[in-house]
N, C-alpha and C positions, 0 to 999 in steps of 0.2 A: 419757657417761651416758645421752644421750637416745637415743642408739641401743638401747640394752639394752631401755630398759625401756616401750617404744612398740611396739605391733604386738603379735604371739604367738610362740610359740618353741617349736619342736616338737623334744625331747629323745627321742633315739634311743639313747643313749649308757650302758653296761654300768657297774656298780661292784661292787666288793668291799665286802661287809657283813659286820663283824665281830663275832660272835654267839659268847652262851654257854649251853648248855644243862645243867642240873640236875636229877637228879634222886632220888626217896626212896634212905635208904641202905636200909631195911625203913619196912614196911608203906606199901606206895602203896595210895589207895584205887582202889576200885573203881569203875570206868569215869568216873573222873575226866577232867575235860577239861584240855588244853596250857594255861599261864596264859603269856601271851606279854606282855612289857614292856616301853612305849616309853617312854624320857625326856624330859624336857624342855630349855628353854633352859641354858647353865651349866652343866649336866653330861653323863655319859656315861653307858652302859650300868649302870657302877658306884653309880649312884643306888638300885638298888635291889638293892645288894648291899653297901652300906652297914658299910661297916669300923670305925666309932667302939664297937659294942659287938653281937654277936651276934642280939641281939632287935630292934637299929633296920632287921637286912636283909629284906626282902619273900622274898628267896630263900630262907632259914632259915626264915619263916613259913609258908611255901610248902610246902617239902617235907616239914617238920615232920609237917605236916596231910596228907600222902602226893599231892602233886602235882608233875605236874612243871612247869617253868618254861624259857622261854625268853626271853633277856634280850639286847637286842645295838644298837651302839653305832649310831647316825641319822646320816646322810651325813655327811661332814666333822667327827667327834666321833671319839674314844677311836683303834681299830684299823682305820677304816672307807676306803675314799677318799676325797678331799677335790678335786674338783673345781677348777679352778686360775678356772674361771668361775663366779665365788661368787654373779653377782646372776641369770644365768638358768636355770642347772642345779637348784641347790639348793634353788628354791623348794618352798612347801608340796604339789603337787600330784606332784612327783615323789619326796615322801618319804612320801604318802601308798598315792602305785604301789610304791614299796620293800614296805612293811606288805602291801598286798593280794598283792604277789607270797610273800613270806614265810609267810602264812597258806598260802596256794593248797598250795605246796610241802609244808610241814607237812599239810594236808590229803592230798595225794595221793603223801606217801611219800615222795618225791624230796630232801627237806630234813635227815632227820637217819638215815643209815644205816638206809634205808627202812622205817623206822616212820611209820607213817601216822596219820593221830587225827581220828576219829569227828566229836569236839566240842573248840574252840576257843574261850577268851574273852582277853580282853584287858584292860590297867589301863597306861594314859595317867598323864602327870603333866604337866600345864600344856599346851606344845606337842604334845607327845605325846598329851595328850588329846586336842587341837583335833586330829589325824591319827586317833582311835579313834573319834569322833565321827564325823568328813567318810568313812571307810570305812564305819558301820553306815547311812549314807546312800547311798553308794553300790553297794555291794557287801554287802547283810547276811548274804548266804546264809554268809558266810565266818567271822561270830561267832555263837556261841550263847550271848554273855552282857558285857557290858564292864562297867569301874569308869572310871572320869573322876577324877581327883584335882587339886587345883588349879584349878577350873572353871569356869567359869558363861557366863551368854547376856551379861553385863557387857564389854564393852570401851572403856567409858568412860576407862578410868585404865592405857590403856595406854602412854600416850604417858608420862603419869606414872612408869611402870616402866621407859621407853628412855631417860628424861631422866635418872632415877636411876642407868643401870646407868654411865651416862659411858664407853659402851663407846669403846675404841680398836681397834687393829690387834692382835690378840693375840702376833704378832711384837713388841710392842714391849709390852707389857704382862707377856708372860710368856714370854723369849726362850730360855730353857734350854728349855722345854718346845713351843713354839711359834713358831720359828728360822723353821721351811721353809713357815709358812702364808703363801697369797696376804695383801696385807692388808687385801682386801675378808671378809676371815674374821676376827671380832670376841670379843674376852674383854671382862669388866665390868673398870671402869678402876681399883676400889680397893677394900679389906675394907669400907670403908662403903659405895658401892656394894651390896653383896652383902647386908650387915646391912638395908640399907634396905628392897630386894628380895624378900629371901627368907624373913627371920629375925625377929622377934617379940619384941623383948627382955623380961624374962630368962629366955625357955621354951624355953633351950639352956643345952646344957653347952661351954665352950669348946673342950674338943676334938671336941666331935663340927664346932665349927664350921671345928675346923683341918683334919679330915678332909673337907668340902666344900669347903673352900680349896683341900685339897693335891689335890683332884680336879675343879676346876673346866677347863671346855671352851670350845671355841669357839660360834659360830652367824655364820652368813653376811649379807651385806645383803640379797640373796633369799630367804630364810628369814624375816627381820625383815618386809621390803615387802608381803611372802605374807601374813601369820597369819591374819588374817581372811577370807581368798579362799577356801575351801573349805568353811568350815561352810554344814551345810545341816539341811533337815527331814528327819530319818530314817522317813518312814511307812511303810517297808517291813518296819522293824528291829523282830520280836515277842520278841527275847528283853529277860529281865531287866538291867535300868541303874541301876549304882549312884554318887550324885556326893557326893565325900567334900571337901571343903575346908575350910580354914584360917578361920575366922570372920576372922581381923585381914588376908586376903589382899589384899595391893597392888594388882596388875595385873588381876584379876578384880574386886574389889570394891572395892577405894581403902581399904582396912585396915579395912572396916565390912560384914560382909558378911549383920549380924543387922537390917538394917535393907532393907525391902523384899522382891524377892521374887527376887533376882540367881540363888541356887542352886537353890529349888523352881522357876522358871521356865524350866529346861533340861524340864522335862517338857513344853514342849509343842512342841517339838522332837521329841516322839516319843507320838505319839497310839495307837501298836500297841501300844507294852512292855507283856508280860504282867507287869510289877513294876517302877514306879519310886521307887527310895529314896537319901536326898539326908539328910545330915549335914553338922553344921559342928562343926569340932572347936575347940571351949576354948582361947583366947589362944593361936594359932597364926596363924602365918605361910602363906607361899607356899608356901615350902618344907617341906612336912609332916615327912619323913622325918628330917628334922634337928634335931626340935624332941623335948624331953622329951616330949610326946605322939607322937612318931612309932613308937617301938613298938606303942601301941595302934592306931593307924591303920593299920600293918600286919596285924596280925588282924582290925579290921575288914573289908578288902579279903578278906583269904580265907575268912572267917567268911561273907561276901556269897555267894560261891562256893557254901559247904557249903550255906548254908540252900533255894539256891534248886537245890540236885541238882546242881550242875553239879562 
């Protein structure tokens, strides 16, 4: 172990990212930008294609409203590789080069049978934010707009959300589906786990909670050791940032997030936005998407889109 995680590590190494692209069946708008979508910890791409009922998927909100969307599974989740070196590979900064190489692509054609796109934004969900965040930091020229869901400048009560997930080896947690993972590659240890994590009782419906179940994912020790290692001040970053969370959210806020200044205080993380707007959604959870509010938090997200041209 102390080998790993002492010194630097310089990752030169290729993977396979397993992506899906959607788009209007009629009426795309016009000169609408790619809304591109990273997940977070516990799930896969399919977080925001959301099976429990037609109006909880971000993809159906998406192209309802004539955009298109691309959605695709974070190193070591769903269809993606999975790295057999879970604690150096996998860390946050080279799923952050994942994203920046995926935009690039997208931008100059190369990524979806050479359609190319203008304007680019993005919507994070927990980890996936803390990756949409550390790019408009690094890289802005590459978004013209993000959403943050799950969020804030709080990591007080993260430890709190690792102690809850009681994560194990997910070969052994969930072996029919997770047989072949290293088992430095981690699933949450039980339903209460998850409930604890993610969920808000009673502001779900039980199947939508079976459908997060029956699609729950891995995440690496390198991933976990990471999360904090790449957020940064984005002052380069002038377009519009929208941060949408869960008022009752755990691992951002310790299930209180109406108190203090945890989600209006990601604005100063970003002193250029020409527009920052920040919500907290009504006895919800972590996990937005899951929650009887998570329809509505879907059209917020792309509502955020429309209002600000993109």
């Amino acid at each position: 172990m102390e080998e790993n995680i002492n010194g630097t590590y310089l990752n030169t190494n290729s993977y396979s990212i397993n992506a899906t692209y959607c788009t209007p069946k009629t009426g795309k708008k016009d000169n609408s930008s790619l809304i591109t979508a990273v997940h977070g910890i516990g799930f896969n791409s399919q977080y925001w294609n959301f099976a429990y009922a037609p109006e909880y998927s971000l993809v159906n909100q998406a192209t309802s409203a004539g955009y298109d969307i691309l959605l695709y599974d974070r190193l070591g989740t769903g269809g993606s590789s999975t790295p057999t070196n879970g604690l150096d590979e996998p860390q946050a900064a080279t799923e952050v080069s994942i994203l920046a190489g995926i935009l690039q692509r997208a931008r100059n054609g190369t990524l979806i049978n050479g359609t190319s796109f203008d304007r680019v934004v993005a919507v994070g969900h927990s980890y996936g934010s803390i990756q949409v965040q550390a790019l408009t930091a690094q890289a802005p020229e590459l978004l013209d707009g993000a959403v943050l869901t799950g969020y804030s400048t709080s990591t007080a009560s993260i430890v709190q959300f690792l102690l809850g997930a009681a994560f194990e080896p997910a070969a052994r947690v969930l072996p029919n589906t997770f047989a072949s993972k290293p088992r430095v590659w981690l699933a949450a240890g039980s339903n209460a786990s998850i409930v604890q994590n993610f969920l808000w009782p009673p502001n779900y419906a039980q199947g939508a909670f079976d459908v997060a179940y029956a699609g729950g994912d891995t995440v690496s020790l390198g991933g976990l050791f990471s999360l904090a290692s790449v957020t940064a001040n984005a002052t380069r970053f002038t377009g519009p940032l929208f941060v949408l969370t869960g008022e009752r959210d755990l691992p951002f806020c310790g299930n209180d997030c109406t108190t203090g200044d945890k989600v209006t205080s990601v604005q100063q993380l970003y002193p250029a936005t020409s527009n920052f707007t920040s919500k907290l959604v009504n006895e919800t959870g972590h996990g937005l998407t899951v929650h009887y509010t998570g329809p509505q938090s879907q059209r917020d997200i792309v509502q955020f889109f429309i209002d600000n041209g993109l």
